[in-house]
N, C-alpha and C positions, 0 to 999 in steps of 0.2 A: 504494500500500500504506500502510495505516497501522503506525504505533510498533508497532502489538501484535500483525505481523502477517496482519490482517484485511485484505480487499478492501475499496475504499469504493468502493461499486460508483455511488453517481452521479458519481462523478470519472472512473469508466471509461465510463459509460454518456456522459456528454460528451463524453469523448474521442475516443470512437467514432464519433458520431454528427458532430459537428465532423469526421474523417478522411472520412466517408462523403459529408457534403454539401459535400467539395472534389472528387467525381469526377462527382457527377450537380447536374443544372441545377434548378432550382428547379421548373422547369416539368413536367420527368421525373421527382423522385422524388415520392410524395409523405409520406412517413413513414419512420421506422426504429426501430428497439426494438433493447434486448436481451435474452434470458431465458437462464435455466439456466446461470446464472453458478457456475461454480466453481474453487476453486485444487489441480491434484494436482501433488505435486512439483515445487515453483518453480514450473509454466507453468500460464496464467489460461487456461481454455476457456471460451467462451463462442459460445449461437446468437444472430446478428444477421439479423434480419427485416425485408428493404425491402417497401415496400408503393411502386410505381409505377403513375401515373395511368392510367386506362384505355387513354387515347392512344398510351401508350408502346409501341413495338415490342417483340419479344423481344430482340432484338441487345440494345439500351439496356436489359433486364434484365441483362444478365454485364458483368461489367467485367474486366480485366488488370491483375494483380498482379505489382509489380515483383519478380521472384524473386530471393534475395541467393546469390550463389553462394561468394563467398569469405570464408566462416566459419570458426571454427576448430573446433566441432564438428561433424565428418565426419555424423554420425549423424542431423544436421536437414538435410544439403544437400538440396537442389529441397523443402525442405518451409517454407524460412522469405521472409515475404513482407513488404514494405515495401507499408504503404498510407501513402498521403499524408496530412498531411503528416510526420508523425515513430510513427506506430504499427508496432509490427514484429511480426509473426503467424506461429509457430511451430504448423504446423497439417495436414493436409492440405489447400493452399488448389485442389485442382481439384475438389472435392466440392462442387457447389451445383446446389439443387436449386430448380425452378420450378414455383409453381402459378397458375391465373387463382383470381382470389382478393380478393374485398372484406374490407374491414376485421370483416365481422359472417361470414363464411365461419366455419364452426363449428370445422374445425381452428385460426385466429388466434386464435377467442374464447377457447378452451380456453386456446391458450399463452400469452396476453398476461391476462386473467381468469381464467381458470381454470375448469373440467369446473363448478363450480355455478353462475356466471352466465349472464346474457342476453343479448342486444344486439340494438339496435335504431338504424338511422341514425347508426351508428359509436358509438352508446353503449352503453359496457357498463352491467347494472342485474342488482341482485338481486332473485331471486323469492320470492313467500310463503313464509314457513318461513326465509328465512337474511337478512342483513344485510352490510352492505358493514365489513371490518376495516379499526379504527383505522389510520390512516394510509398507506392501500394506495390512494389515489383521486389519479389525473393525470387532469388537466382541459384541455382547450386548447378554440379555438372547432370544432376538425375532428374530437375525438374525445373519449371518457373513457376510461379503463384505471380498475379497479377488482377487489378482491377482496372474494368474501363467504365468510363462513363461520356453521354452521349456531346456528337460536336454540334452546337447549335451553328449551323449554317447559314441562318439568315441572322444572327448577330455577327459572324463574324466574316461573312462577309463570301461564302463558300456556296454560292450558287448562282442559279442563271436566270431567274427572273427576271422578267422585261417589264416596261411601263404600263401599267393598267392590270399591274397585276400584284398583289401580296403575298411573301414568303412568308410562309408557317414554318415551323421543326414541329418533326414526329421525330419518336425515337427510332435513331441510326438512318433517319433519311428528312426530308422535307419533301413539299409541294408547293406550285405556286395557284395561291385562288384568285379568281377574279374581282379585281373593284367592282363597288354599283354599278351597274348600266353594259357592262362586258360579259363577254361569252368564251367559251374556249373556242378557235381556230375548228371549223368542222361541226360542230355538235349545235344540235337545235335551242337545248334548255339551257339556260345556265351552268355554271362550274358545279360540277356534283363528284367529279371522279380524284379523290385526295391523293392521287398518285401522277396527276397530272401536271408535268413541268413546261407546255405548250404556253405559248402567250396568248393574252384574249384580244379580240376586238371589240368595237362595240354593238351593242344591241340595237339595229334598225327598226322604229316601229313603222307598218303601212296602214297606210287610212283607203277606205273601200267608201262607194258613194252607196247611199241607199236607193 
């Protein structure tokens, strides 16, 4: 914890992962993460994602949690867990759950990158339309971890709308719609199709005699 409070969550993410790589052998695990780190009322929750080598049996997926029995609050008995070498886990620790699962499996990409990245050969990457955030990229030689978020194109200047016409951003793209009184190039009704980057014209009305 830091002075003011706050989690310093790579002091925990070490900690964790040092506790982790005293149970399994170098050869069995081959990764570990943390995500969805939060603090509610004193106790730090947090998911911890092993990634073990293909070789590994299921057995050598679970490991045994030393369970602390004699605590003074009744209220965590069978729920608080000593992992080695000194982290103490106030939790349900029989809840874990197993998937077969590479590092680019679209559920890890999500939780480790996040729902708008890529990945390819354990690397996360951003697609056209977004960009990897400031300071969000771990690199090793086995994987990247990375976050993108989207490029606003009509603020910043990244597209091709023409006069009589208004850039929108949608996420990882934009379109251009039509001002009052303009129509898309081609089409009868007004601007309806949000995927339309064509420039408008304007709308002719004709007068009929009775």
């Amino acid at each position: 914890m830091r002075k003011d409070g706050s989690v310093d969550k790579m002091l925990l993410h070490a900690d964790v992962i040092h506790s982790i790589k005293t149970m399994y052998a170098e050869e069995v695990l081959d990764s570990a993460y943390l995500s969805n780190i939060k603090l509610l009322s004193h106790v730090l929750y947090s998911d911890v994602v092993l990634q073990f080598k293909r070789t590994t049996t299921m057995t050598a997926g679970r490991f045994n949690l030393q369970v602390i029995k004699n605590i003074s609050r009744a209220q965590y008995e069978d729920r608080v867990a000593m992992l080695p070498p000194s982290l103490v886990l106030i939790n349900n620790v029989e809840i874990v759950s197993t998937e077969n699962v590479d590092f680019c499996s679209k559920s890890i990409t999500n939780l480790l990158c996040g729902e708008e990245a890529q990945c390819e050969d354990r690397k996360c990457f951003c697609p056209p339309g977004y960009r990897m955030k400031t300071g969000s990229l771990t690199e090793t030689d086995k994987y990247t971890i990375l976050k993108c978020e989207d490029i606003d194109e009509c603020k910043e200047g990244f597209h091709s709308c023409t006069e009589n016409t208004t850039c929108v951003n949608t996420p990882g793209d934009y379109y251009c719609g039509c001002n009052p009184g303009f129509k898309k190039i081609g089409e009868l009704l007004p601007f309806q199709n949000e995927t339309n980057k064509k420039s408008c014209v304007g709308m002719h009305s004709r007068t009929f005699p009775l």
